[in-house]
N, C-alpha and C positions, 0 to 999 in steps of 0.2 A: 473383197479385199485381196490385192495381190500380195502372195507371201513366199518368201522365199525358204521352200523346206530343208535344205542343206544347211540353216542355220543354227538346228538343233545342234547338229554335228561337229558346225564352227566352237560350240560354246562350248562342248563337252572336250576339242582338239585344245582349245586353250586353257581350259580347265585344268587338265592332265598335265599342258606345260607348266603349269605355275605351280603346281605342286611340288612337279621335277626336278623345281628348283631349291625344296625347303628339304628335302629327303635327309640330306648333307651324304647320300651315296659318291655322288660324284661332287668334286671342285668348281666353282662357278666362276666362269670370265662373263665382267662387265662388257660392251660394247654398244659404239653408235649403232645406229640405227642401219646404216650405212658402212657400214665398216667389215671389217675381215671376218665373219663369223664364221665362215667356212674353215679357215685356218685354225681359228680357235678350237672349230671342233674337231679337228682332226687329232687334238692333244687329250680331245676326253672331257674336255669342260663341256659343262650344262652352260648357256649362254643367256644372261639376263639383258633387257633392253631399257637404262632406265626413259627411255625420250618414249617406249610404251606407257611406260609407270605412267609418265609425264600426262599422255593422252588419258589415260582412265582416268587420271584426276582431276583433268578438265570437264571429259563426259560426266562424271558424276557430280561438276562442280564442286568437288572440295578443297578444289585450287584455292578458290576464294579466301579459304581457313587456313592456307597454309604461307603463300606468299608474300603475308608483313611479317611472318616468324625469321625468312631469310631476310626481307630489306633491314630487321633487326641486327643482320649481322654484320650490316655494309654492302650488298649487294640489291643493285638498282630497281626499283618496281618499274624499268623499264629497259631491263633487259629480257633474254628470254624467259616467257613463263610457265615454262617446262623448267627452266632449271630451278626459279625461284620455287615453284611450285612444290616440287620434289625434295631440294634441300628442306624448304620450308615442312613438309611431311615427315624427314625423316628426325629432323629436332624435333617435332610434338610427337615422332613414334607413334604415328599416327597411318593408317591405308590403306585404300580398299582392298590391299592385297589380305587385308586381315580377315576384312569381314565378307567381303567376295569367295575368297579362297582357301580361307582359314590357315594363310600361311601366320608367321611368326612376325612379317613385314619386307623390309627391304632384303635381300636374300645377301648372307655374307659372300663377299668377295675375296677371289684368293690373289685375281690379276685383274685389272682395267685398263681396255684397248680403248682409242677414241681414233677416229679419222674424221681431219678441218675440212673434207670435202664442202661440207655442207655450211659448217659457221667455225667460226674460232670461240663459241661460249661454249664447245662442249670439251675444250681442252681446259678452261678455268673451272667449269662444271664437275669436270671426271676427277682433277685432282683436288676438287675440295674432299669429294670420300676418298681416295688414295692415303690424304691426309688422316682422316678420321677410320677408317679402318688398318692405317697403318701398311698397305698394301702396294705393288710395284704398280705403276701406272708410265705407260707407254703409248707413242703416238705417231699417227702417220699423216705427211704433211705436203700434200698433193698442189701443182700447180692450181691456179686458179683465173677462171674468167677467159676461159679460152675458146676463140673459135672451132679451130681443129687441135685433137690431142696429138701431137706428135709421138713418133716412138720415142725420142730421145728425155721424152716428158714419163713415157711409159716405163721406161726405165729406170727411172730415181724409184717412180713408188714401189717397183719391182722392188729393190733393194730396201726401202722403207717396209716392206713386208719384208720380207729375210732378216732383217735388224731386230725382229721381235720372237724370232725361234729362238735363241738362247734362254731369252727369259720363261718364255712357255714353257720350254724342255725343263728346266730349271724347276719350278713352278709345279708344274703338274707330276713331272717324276719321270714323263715317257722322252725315249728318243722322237724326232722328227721323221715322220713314216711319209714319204714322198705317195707311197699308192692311196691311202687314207686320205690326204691329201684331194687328192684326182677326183677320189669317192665321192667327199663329201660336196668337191664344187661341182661330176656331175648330176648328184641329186638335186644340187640348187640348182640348176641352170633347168633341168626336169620342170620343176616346180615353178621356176619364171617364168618357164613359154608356157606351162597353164594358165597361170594366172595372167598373163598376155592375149591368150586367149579368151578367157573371160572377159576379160575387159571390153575386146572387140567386136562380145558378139552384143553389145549398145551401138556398132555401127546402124545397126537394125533401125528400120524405122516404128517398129513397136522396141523399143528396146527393154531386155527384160531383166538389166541392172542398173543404177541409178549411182550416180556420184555420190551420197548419200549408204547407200547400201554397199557401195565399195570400200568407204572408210571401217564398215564393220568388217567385210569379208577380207580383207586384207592384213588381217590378223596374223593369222599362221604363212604368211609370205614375209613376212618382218621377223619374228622370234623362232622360228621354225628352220630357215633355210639352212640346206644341207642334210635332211632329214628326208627318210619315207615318209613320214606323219604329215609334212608338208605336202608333198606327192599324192598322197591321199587325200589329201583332204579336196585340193585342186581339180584331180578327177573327177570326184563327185559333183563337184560346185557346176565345172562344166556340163558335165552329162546332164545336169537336173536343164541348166540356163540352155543348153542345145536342144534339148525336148519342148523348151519352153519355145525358141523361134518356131521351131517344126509345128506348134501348136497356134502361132499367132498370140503369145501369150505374152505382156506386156507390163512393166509397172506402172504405165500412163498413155493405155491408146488414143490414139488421135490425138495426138500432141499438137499442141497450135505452135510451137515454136520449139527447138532443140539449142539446150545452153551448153557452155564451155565455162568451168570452175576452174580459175586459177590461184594457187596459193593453198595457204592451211585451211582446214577445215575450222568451222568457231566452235569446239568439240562440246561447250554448254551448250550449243544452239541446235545441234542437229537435226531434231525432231520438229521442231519449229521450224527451221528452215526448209527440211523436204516438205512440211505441209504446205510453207507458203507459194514454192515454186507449183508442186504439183495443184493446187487447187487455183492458182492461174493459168494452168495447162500448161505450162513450160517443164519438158524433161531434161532432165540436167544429167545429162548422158555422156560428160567424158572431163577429166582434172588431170593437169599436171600432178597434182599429189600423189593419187593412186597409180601413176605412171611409174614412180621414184623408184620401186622394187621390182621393173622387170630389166634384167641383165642377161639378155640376149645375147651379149659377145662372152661369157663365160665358155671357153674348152679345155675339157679335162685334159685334149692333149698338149695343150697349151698353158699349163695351168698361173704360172707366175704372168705373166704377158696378157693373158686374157683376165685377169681377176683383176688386175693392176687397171687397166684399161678400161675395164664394166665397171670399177668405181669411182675411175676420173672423169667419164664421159656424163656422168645423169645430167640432167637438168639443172638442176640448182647448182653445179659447180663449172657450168658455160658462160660465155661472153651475151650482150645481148641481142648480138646477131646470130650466134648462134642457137638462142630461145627462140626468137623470131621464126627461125626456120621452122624451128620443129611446132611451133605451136601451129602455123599458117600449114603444115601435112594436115595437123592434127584434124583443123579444120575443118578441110575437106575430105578427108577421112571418116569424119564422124558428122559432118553435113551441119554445119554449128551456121544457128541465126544470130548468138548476140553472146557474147563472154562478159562473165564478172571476174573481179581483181578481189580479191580479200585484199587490202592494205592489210598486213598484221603489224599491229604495232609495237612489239616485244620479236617479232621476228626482221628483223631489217632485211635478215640472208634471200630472206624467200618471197618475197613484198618487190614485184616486178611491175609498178606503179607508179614511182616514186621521180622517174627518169625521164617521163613522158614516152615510154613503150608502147605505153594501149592508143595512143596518137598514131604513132608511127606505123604500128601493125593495122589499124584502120586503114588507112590511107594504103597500105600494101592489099590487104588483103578484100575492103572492104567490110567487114566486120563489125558492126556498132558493138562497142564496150560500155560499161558502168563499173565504178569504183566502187566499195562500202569501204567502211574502216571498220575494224574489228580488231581481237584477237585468237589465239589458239586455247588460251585458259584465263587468260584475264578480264574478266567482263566487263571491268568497271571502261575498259575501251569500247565498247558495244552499245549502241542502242537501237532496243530494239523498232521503237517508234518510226523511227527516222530512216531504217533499214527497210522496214518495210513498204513505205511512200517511196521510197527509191527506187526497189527493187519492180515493184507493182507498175510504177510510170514506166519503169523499164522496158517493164514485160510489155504492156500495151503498147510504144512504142513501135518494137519489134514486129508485133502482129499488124499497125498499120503499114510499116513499109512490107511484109510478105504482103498484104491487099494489095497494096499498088503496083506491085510485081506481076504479081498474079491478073 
């Protein structure tokens, strides 16, 4: 069995986060997923994620329990189910943050940041708790759907970040420390090109991380940045996964086929899904998802202009020509024989499906695609039956046209 041993250290790195957050030593700022946490920790906040929350509550499926508690409230059982999910946990007071980590539950908030990069349900999302804790909540609100980011684009969020120092400063008790600052975006930028690196070394044709095992490892790249702890942990991940090429050491030698995941992960499905690809021999070696947290144009010398820009440019807040591009590098980069599409159905933002895309990228790139439908937490969009006759014809598929290639 291939196993990845830096994952002790994943759980113990996230362990220690979630704690940090209940201590009540320091102040805690809410934020996306996506969003300015560098800033925020430059003011001393502990930095909670609820769109994590969101995924542990899928992975453990307790979404399930939670998501008619908010449609109870008037929000949609078909919007996102991270947000239902979440709200719906915090009216039952209910979460694995309790029985995981023996916190108290949702961790008090003093200020909540959101940035629409990604959807506009996490500005209806963040100020239902603003509401309910009574708390300032603040947002930052990026062009959208763009081929190329202009500077002139760079510069509004420029200023949408500065618009939120008063209240931090306010908030927290500190002045604005411009070097602190610098610090903490060049630890995150440290920590992205690790984690960029990890990622790359699945260009590998034994590859010895799996789409699959990036949704766990990618952990402390999402809650973390801005931090040593991240940096650390990044190192090790590599060093372990770099000895592992040096070794020919593989999560799935002799892959009969190499997949391309785009979209959410189905966070109930995980372990069923890696089983069903790898025991068709297909290694599912590279996702836009896991891509979302590396911010390569982050410089500390640059710091307003480059943070501004690594958060306008991700993937999910481009045009679809300029998805297109990056997926067809991706491609050939990672040597991809066939791409699935998650439709997520509670996610519309990230469901790049829906437009006739995987058509058009075919015909660009030649690439044979397949659709499922799913969701990120809400299963009752899911099935499983029907995913797997899909996915399986897929797979075989693909291995006849690599024979006739060949």
């Amino acid at each position: 069995m291939y196993k990845i041993n830096a994952t002790d250290l994943m759980k113990k790195t996230m362990g220690d986060y979630f704690l940090s957050l209940d201590t009540g030593a320091n102040k805690v700022a809410w934020c996306t997923s996506v969003g300015p946490a560098e800033l925020l920790r430059s003011f001393g906040f502990e930095v909670f994620f609820p769109e994590n929350h969101g995924a542990l509550l899928g992975a453990t499926r307790a979404a399930m329990d939670y998501i008619p508690e908010a449609i109870k409230c008037g929000y949609s059982g078909h919007v996102c189910s991270y947000t239902t999910a979440d709200i719906g946990s915090y009216l039952k007071k209910e979460s694995p943050l309790k029985s995981h980590y023996g916190m108290k539950g949702h961790p008090v908030p003093s200020i909540i940041v959101y940035n629409t990069n990604q959807c506009r349900e996490v500005q209806d999302w963040f100020n239902f708790f603003g509401n309910e804790y009574k708390v300032p909540v603040c947002g930052v609100h990026p062009p959208r759907h763009m081929d190329e980011v202009s500077d002139s684009e760079v510069e509004l969020v420029v200023q949408q970040f500065k618009d939120i120092i008063p209240l931090c400063e306010k908030v927290s008790g500190q002045k604005f420390d411009i070097d602190r600052y610098k610090e903490t975006l060049r630890l995150s930028k440290e920590a992205t090109l690790l984690w960029q690196k990890v990622l790359k070394t699945s260009t590998a044709a034994n590859a010895p991380l799996s789409f699959f095992d990036g949704t766990i490892h990618m952990g402390p790249i999402v809650v973390l940045r801005g931090t040593q702890k991240a940096k650390e942990y990044y190192t090790a991940l590599l060093s372990e996964l770099e000895d592992n090429l040096q070794n020919n050491k593989g999560f799935l030698p002799n892959a009969k086929t190499r997949i391309f995941w785009e979209g959410m992960p189905i966070w109930g499905k995980l372990r069923m899904m890696s089983d069903l690809f790898t025991s068709n021999g297909a290694a599912v070696v590279a996702s836009t998802y896991c891509s979302s947290w590396v911010f390569d144009k982050f410089d500390e010398n640059d710091p307003w202009n480059s943070a501004a820009r690594a958060y306008t440019e991700i993937f999910i807040n481009r045009s679809e020509k300029a998805k297109m591009k990056m997926l067809a590098d991706w491609f050939e980069e990672y040597s991809i024989d066939g791409i699935v599409y998650h439709d997520t159905k509670t996610c519309f933002n990230n469901s790049n499906a829906k437009f006739g895309m995987p058509q058009r990228l075919k015909d660009i790139t030649g690439v044979p695609f397949l659709v499922i439908e799913g969701d990120l937490c809400d299963l009752r969009f899911f099935s499983e039956g029907q995913s797997i006759t899909k996915i399986e014809t897929f797979l075989e598929q693909l291995e006849d046209v690599k024979a006739v290639r060949q």
